[in-house]
C-alpha positions as CSV (number, residue, x, y, z in Angstrom):
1,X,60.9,24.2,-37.0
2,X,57.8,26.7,-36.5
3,X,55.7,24.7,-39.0
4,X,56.8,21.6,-37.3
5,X,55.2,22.4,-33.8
6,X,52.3,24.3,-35.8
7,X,51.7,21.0,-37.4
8,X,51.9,18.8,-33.8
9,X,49.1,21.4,-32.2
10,X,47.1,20.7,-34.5
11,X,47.2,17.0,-34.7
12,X,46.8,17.2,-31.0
13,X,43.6,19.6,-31.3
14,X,42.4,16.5,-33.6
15,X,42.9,14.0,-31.4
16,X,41.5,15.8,-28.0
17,X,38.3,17.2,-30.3
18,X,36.4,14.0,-29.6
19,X,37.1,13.5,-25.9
20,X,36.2,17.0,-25.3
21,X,33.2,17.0,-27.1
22,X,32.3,13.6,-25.0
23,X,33.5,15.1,-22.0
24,X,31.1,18.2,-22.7
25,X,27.8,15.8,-23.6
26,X,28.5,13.7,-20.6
27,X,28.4,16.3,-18.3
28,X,24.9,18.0,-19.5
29,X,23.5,14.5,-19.5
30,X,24.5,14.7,-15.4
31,X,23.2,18.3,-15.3
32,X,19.7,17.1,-17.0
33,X,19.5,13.9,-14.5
34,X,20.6,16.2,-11.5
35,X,17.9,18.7,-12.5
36,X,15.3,16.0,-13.2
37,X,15.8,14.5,-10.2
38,X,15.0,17.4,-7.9
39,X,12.1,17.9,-9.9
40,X,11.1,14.6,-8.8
41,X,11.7,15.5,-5.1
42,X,10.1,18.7,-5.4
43,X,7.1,16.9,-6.7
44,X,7.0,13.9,-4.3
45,X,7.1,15.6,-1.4
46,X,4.7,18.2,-2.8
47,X,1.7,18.1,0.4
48,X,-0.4,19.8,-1.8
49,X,-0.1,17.2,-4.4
50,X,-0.8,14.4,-2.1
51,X,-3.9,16.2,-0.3
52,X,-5.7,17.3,-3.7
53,X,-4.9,13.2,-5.0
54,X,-6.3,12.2,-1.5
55,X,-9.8,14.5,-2.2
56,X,-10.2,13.3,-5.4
57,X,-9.7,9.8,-4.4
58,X,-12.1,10.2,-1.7
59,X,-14.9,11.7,-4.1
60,X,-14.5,8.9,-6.1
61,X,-14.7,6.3,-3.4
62,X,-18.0,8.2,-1.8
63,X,-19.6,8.0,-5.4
64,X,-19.1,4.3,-6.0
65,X,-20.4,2.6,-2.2
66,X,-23.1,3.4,-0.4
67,X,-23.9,5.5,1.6
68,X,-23.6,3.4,4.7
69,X,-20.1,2.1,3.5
70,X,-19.5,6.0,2.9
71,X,-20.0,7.1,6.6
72,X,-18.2,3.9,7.9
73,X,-15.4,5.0,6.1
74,X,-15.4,8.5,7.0
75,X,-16.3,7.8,10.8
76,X,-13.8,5.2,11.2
77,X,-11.3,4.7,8.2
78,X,-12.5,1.3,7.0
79,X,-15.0,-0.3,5.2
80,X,-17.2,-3.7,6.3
81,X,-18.1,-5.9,3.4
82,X,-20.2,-8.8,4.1
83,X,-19.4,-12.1,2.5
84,X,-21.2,-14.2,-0.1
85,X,-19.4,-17.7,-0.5
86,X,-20.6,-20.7,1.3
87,X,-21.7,-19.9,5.1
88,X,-18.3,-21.5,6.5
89,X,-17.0,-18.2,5.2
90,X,-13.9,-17.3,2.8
91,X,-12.3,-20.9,2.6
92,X,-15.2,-23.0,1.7
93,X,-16.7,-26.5,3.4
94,X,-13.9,-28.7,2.7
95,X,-13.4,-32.0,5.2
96,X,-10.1,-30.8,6.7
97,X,-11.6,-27.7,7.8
98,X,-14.8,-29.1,9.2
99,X,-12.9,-31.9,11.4
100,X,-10.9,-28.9,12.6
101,X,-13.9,-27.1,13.4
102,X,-15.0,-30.1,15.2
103,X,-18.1,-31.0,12.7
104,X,-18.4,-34.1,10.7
105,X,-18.9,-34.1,7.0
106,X,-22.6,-33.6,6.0
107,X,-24.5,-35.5,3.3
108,X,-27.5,-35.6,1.7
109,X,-30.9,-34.2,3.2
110,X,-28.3,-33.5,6.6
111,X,-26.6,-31.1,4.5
112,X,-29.8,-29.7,2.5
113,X,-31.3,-29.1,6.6
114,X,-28.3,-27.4,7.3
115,X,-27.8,-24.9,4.9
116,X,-31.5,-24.3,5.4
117,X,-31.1,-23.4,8.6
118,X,-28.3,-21.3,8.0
119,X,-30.3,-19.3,5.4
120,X,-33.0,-18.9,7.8
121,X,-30.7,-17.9,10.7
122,X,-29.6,-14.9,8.8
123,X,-32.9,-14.1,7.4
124,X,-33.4,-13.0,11.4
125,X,-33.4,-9.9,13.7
126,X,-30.0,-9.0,13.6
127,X,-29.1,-10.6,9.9
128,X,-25.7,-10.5,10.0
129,X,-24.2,-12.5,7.4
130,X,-21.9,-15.8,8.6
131,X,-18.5,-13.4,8.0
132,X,-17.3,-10.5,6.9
133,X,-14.5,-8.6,5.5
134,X,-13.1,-5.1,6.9
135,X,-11.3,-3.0,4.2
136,X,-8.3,-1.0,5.8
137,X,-6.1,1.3,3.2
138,X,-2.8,0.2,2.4
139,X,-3.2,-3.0,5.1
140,X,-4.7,-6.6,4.4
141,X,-8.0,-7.1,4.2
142,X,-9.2,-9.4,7.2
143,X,-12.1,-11.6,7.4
144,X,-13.7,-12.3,10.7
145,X,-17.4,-13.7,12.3
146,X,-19.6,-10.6,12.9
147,X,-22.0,-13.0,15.3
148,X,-19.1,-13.8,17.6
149,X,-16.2,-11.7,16.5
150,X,-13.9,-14.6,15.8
151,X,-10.5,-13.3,13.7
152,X,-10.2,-15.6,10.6
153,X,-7.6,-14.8,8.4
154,X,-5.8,-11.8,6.8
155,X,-6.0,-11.7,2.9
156,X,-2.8,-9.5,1.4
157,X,-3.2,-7.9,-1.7
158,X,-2.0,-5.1,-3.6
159,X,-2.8,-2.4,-6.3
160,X,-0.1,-0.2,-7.1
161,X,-0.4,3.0,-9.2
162,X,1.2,3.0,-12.6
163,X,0.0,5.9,-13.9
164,X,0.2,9.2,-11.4
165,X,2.0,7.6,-8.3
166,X,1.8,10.3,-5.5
167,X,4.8,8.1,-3.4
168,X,7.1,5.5,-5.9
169,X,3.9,3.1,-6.7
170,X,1.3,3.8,-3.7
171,X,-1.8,4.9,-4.3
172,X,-4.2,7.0,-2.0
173,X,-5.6,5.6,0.9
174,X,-9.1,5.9,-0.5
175,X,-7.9,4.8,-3.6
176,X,-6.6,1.6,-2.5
177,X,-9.7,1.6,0.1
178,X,-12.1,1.6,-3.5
179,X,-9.8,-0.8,-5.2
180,X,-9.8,-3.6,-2.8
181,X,-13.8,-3.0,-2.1
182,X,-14.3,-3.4,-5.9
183,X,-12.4,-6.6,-6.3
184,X,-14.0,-8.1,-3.3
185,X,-17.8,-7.2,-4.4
186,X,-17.2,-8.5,-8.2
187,X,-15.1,-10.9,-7.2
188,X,-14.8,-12.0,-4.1
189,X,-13.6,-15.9,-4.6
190,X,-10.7,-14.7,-7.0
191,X,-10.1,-12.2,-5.0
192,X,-9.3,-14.9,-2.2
193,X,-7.6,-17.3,-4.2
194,X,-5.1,-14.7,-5.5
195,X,-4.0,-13.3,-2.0
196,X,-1.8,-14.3,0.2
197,X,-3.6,-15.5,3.4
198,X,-1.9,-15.2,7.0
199,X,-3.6,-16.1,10.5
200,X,-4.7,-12.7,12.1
201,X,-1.8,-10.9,13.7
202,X,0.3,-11.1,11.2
203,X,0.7,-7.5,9.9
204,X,-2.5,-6.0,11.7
205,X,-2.5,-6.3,15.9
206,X,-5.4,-8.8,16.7
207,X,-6.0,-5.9,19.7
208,X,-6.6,-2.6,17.1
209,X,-9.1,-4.8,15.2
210,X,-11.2,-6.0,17.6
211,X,-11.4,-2.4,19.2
212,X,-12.3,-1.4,15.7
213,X,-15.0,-4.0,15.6
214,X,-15.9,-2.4,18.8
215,X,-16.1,1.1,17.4
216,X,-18.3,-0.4,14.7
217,X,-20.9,-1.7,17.3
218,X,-21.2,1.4,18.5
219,X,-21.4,3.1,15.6
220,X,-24.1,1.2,14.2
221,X,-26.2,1.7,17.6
222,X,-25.8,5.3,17.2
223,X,-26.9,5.2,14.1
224,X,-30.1,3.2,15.1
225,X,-30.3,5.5,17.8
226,X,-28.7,6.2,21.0
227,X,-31.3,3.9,22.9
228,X,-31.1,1.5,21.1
229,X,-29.9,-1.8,22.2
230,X,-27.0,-3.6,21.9
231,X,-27.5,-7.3,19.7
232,X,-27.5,-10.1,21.3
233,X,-23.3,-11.5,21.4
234,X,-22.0,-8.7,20.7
C-alpha cells in the first residue's frame, strides 16, 4: 500500500515538473518586461535627456546654416528659406494655375520678356525672392509671397528618429528644424512633390503666421538698424 502511494507522488511530481518549470519561466519573462519597461519610462521622461539632445541638436543646426538663418532661428523659432523654382513659386507655371491667377498663358518672346523682367525685379532694392518658405519644428513647412505676404500653401512632411528617439519616434525641435532646411535647400522640388500640400490654415493658424511674418519685418529692420526704414509693402 505504502509503495503504491509512494509510486503515484512521484508520477504526479513527473507530470507537474513541466508546468512548474513553465510556470517559473513565464513569470521572470513578466518580471524582465515589467522592469524593462520602467526603464523605458525612467528614460523617456528623463528632462535631462531631452535638454542635453535639444543642445546638441541645436549645435548642429547653428554649424550647418548661416549665420543669419542661425539668429532667425534663435530670435524667433523658425527659419526663412527663399525659393528657387520658377517665379510663380512652389507649384510651377502650369495653365490651370495661371487662368486662376487671372493671367493668360505666355508664349514665345512674351514669355522670354517676362521672366526678364521678373529676374530684374528681384535683382532690386529690396531683392526679395518671388516666395518663400518658413521652417517651423515639428509643424509643416509653409510657403508664402514675401513682397505681399500672400499664404500659399502648407507642405507636411516628416523625419522621424530611428536611432535615439527622445519621445517614441520625434526628433528635437532643432533637429527636425535642420532636417526639413536640408531637404528643402538640396532639394527643394522633391521635397514638394513628396509632401502632402494643404491650403494655409490647415494645421498652422493663418493669424500666428502672419504675426510671425510680422516679427520677421522687424527683425530684419533691427538688424539694419533701428532707423532704418520699413520696405516698401510691407
Amino acid at each position: 500500500m505504502l509503495l503504491a502511494l509512494l509510486v503515484l507522488v512521484l508520477l504526479s511530481a513527473a507530470l507537474m515538473a513541466p508546468l512548474l518549470l513553465r510556470a517559473i519561466r513565464t513569470e521572470r519573462e513578466r518580471r524582465r518586461r515589467r522592469a524593462r519597461r520602467r526603464a523605458e519610462r525612467r528614460q523617456l521622461h528623463d528632462p535631462g535627456r531631452e535638454r542635453r539632445a535639444e543642445q546638441r541638436a541645436r549645435e548642429l543646426l547653428r554649424s550647418c546654416v548661416n549665420q543669419e538663418e542661425w539668429a532667425m532661428y534663435r530670435d524667433l523659432g523658425f527659419i526663412r528659406v527663399a525659393g528657387r523654382l520658377q517665379t510663380d513659386g512652389p507649384h510651377g507655371l502650369s495653365t490651370p494655375r495661371r487662368r486662376l491667377r487671372g493671367g493668360a498663358p505666355e508664349t514665345g518672346s512674351g514669355a522670354a520678356q517676362q521672366r526678364t523682367g521678373a529676374r530684374g525685379a528681384g535683382n532690386g532694392a529690396d531683392r526679395q525672392p518671388p516666395y518663400a518658405y518658413l521652417i517651423y519644428p515639428h509643424k509643416p513647412i509653409v510657403a508664402y509671397v514675401p513682397r505681399t505676404g500672400r499664404l500659399l500653401s502648407e507642405y507636411c512632411v516628416e523625419f522621424p528618429d530611428l536611432v535615439d528617439a527622445i519621445a517614441d519616434s520625434r526628433l528635437p525641435d532643432s533637429d527636425d528644424v535642420l532636417a526639413k532646411w536640408m531637404a528643402l535647400t538640396a532639394d527643394e522640388r522633391r521635397l514638394i512633390a513628396d509632401a502632402n500640400m494643404h491650403l494655409p490654415g490647415r494645421q498652422i493658424d493663418p493669424a500666428r503666421i502672419r504675426r510671425d511674418l510680422w516679427r520677421l519685418r522687424e527683425w530684419e529692420r533691427l538688424r539694419r538698424g533701428p532707423d532704418a526704414p520699413v520696405a516698401p509693402g510691407r
